[in-house]
C-alpha positions as CSV (number, residue, x, y, z in Angstrom):
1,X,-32.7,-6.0,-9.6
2,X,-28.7,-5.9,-10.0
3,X,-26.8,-2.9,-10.0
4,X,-23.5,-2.4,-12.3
5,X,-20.7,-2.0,-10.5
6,X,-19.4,1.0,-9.7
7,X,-15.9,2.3,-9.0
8,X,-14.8,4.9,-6.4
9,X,-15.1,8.9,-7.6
10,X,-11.6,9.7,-8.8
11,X,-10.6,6.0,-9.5
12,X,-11.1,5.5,-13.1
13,X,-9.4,9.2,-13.8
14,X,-5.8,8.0,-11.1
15,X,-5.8,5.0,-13.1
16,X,-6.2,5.7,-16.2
17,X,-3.7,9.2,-15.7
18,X,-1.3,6.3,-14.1
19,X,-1.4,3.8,-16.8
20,X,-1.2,6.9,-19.1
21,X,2.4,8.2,-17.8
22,X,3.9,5.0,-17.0
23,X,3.6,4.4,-21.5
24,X,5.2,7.8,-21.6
25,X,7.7,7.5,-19.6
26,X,8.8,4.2,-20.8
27,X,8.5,5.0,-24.4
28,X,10.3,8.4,-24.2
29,X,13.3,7.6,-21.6
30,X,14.3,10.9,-21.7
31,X,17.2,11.8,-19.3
32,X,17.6,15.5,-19.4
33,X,16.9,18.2,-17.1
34,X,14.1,19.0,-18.4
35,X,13.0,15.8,-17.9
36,X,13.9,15.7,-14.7
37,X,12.1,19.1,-14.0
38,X,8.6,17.4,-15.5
39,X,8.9,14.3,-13.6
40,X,9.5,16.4,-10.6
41,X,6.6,18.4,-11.3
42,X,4.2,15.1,-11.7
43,X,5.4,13.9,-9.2
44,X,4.0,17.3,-6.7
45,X,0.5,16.8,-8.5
46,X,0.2,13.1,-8.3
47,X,1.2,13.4,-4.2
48,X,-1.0,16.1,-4.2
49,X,-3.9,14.2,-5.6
50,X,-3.4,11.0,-3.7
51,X,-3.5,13.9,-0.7
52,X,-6.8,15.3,-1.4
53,X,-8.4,11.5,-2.6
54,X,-7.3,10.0,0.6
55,X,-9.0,13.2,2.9
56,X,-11.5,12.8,0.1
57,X,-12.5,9.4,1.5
58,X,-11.2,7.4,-1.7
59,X,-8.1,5.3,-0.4
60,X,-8.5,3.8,-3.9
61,X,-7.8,6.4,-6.0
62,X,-5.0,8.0,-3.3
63,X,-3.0,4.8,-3.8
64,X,-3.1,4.6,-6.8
65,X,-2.4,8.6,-7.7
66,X,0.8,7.3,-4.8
67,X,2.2,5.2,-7.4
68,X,2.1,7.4,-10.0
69,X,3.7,9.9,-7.6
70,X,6.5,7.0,-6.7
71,X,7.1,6.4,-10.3
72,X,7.2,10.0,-11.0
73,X,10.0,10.5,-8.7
74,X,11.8,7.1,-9.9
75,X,11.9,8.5,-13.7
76,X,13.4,12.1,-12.1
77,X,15.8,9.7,-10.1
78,X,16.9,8.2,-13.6
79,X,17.5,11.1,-15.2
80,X,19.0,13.0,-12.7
81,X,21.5,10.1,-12.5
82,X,21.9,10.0,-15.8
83,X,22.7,13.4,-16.2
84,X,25.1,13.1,-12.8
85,X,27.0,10.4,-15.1
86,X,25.9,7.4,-13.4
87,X,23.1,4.9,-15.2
88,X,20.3,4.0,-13.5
């Protein structure tokens, strides 16, 4: 008897959230502060979530959800540079 494969609990939702805000943030580029505010704020949830997957047991899911959270804070970067005068 085979089994289908199954992925980790929380995996398929970090991934698909991840693959989800990296097309938004690439399509919108949008370097205001309220830009900047939003990214930061992703960025608190997505470190939050990789927090609670990893004491969750699902290393998986927190690394990925620790990308998100890394590119999150890169896209507030931008913008905040952007706004400072400075490109990214």
């Amino acid at each position: 008897m085979t089994h289908p494969k199954k992925n980790a609990p929380g995996a398929d939702g970090a991934q698909g959230q991840s693959n989800n805000e990296h097309s938004n943030s690439v399509a919108q580029q949008d370097f205001t502060p309220e830009a900047a505010a939003t990214a930061l704020h992703a960025t608190l949830h997505a470190v939050t979530r990789s927090l609670l997957c990893l004491t969750g047991g699902n290393p998986h899911a927190s690394l990925i959800a620790a990308h998100t959270a890394l590119k999150a804070l890169q896209a507030a970067g931008d913008s905040l540079a952007t706004i400072a005068g400075r490109a990214p």
